[in-house]
C-alpha angles and dihedrals in degrees: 000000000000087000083048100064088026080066105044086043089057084040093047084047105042081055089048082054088042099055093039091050084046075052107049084040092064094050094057094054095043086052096053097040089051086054099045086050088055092049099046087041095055097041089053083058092048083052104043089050082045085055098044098049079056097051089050095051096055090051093047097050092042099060126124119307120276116251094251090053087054102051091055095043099044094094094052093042081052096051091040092047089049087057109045085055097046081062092049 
């Protein structure tokens, strides 16, 4: 009788280990998707403000012309303007 007991109380305890081990386990996955999260999170962000400095650039280099540049392309605007308006 006394093995018996002896037997369900290493079995109770073996499942005790078990389920602190499942818990233990789930902390440690939550932690570290948690982390993961955190990390892509903040590199999306690295990546949207890189993106955006490009965009910006962009905006920024394609402006109007300069009034030099104008000055030198006035007469070919004009000629292409005149004939952009002679197919129409």
């Amino acid at each position: 009788m006394q093995e018996k007991k002896q037997r369900e109380n290493d079995e109770k305890a073996n499942i005790d280990q078990q389920a602190r081990m499942w818990d233990q386990d789930k902390k440690n996955y939550e932690e570290e998707e948690s982390r993961l999260r955190s990390r892509i999170k903040a590199i999306n962000k690295d990546n949207a403000s890189y993106l955006m400095q490009q965009v910006d650039a962009k905006n920024k280099n394609h402006a109007r012309m300069n009034p030099n540049e104008m000055a030198l392309n006035k007469p070919i605007l004009r000629e292409a303007n005149q004939k952009l308006k002679a197919m129409s």
